[in-house]
Steps between C-alpha positions, in 0.01 A plus 500: 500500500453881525845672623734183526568299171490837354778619674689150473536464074791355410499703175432823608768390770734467195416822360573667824856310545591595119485858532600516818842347334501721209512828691745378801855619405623591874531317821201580727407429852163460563318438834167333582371635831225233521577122647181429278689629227810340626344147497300528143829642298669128674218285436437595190925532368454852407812575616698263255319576193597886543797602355838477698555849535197547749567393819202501753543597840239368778383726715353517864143487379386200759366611803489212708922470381499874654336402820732557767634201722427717856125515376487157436638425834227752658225318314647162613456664898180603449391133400711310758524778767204693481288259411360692245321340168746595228374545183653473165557419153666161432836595328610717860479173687835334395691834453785473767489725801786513699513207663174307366182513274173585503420166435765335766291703725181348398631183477612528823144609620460844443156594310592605176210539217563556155243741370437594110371860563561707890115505474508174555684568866292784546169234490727289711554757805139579494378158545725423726523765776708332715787495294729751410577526125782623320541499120857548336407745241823508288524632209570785219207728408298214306428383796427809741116556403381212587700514847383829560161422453543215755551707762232748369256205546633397824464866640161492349420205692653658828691150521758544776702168356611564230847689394716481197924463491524737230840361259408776220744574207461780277659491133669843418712528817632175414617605123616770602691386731708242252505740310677739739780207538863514416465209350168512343542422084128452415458681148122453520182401648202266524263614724286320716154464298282396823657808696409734253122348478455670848713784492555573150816665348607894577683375791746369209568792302740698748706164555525441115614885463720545795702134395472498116368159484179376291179392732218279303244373694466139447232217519601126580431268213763427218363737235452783764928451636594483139322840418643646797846396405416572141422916619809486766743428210356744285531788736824380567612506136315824469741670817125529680390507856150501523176332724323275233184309568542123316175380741284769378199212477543500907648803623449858488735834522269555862457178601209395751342767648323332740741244599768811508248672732454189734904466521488859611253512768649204683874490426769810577835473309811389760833358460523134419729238565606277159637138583873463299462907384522700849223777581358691228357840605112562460478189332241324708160517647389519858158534672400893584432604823107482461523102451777485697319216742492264203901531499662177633808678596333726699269226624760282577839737563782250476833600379656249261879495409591530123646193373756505225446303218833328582782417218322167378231690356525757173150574462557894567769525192273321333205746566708761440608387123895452609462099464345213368357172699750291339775750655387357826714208596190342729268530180326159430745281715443656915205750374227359352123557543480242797751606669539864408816725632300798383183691425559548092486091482200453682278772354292415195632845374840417591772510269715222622173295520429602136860352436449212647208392363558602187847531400686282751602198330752688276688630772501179733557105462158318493685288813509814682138667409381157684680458785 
């Protein structure tokens, strides 16, 4: 099976693991960026077959986790106030808001669609002119082509229905702005592999120069995580601080052009709002001014207050690599996936989600993982 039991063998796995061993003679801090990556070093108990002194740190890399709770809350009056169609993929429906879901709200009657692609709800609002659509197009730049191009098509198709709540992440502003923390103590990096597909990597090499601290591009898959480590800890061992490229089969120093070009004709670079971080600037996308009718704030210009995260939920010293889910005393027993306190145990990216159903039942009874 071309390009996954490849990158699955157990004995290359080994090889990896063994010289990954033999060079480590210092403590090192690495962090994943990607919840992808987040959820396949779990699954797959990469973590405890490394050797104690590497410690990984999980990073913010989910966007939905990222999503703030005031846009959820907007989208959630759109559906039940507006009476606007809302739009979106299925892991933003149970993501708390402030005071309710996406799902409570649809339960509750509100028409919410899960949709696979936003050209799927771009189909939607123009066979059904009546109705006013709105897709929640969250996200970090994997994701912004295709969104763009949604409203390209709609604009195309002069359809007057259609508008996108734009919940866009970018990478770089993010790292750098651990980085930039007091209490940052990341010693190195793997970046986001799907990221870099689009955009590529130069946007890296200033933030491995200005902090010191080794960036490889990584892929997903066992074999590609175990590489990635495998080049962090040499660098490290080496007193480097460069921008390598582990997912070289995928991603190139340039990235997409096209899908770079698309980003760039719809989207303009603002300040963006990061649920459990605090706002990050230029680190999000917004809708320019030519497409600005396709903008559902603008469309629809309701103010929403900013809800805190609260002090039962950890999820934002979790993003930002300070703590662990097990830190979290609601972990497991008054958080779980059904009945979620936050965004990072909902999100099939999450990290607490990735803890739970992974590595939970060493860190809680079996009488408490089923009540």
């Amino acid at each position: 099976m071309k390009y996954l039991q490849e990158y699955r063998d157990p004995q290359l796995a080994q090889e990896y693991l063994r010289e990954i061993h033999r060079i480590t003679t210092r403590p090192w801090r690495i962090m994943e960026v990607c919840g992808g990556q987040t959820h396949s070093l779990v699954k797959n108990g990469i973590i405890e077959m490394l050797p104690e002194k590497i410690t990984f740190i999980h990073g913010p890399g989910c966007p939905v986790c990222v999503t703030p709770r005031h846009l959820i809350d907007l989208a959630i009056y759109l559906c039940e106030t507006a009476g606007v169609t809302l739009c979106s993929y299925g892991d933003m429906l149970r993501v708390p808001g402030g005071e309710k879901s996406l799902l409570s709200a649809k339960a509750a009657g509100a028409d919410v669609r899960i949709v696979y692609s936003p050209l799927e709800a771009v189909k939607f609002a123009a066979e059904h002119p009546e109705k006013e659509v709105v897709f929640f197009a969250v996200g970090f730049e994997t994701t912004a082509p295709a969104n763009a191009l949604s409203v390209v098509h709609a604009a195309r198709q002069k359809l007057e229905n259609y508008a996108i709540l734009s919940s866009h992440v970018l990478v770089p502003p993010a790292l750098a702005a651990i980085l930039q923390d007091e209490e940052c103590c990341i010693d190195g990096i793997l970046a986001a592999g799907h990221v870099c597909t689009v955009m590529g990597f130069e946007e890296y090499f200033p933030l491995a120069a200005a902090y010191q601290v080794p960036i490889v591009v990584t892929g997903f898959e066992p074999l590609d995580l175990l590489q990635g480590i495998l080049m962090t800890v040499r660098q490290l061992e080496r007193g480097q601080a460069i921008v390598e490229n582990q997912y070289a089969r995928v991603v190139q120093k340039s990235g997409n052009i096209a899908a770079r070009q698309a980003i760039a004709d719809v989207f303009k670079i603002s300040d963006r709002q990061w649920r459990g971080i605090g706002c990050i600037p230029e680190s999000g996308l917004e809708l320019k001014e030519a497409y600005a009718t396709y903008d559902a704030r603008k469309k629809y210009p309701v103010q929403m207050p900013e809800v805190n995260e609260g002090d039962t939920c950890i999820a934002g010293e979790i993003m930002k690599g300070l703590k662990k889910p097990f830190d979290c005393p609601n972990f497991g027993r008054n958080c779980k996936p059904e009945t979620p306190l936050g965004a990072a145990m909902v999100s099939s990216e999450g990290t607490c989600a990735a803890y739970y159903h992974f590595h939970g039942d060493a860190h809680f009874s079996s009488e408490e993982r089923s009540a």
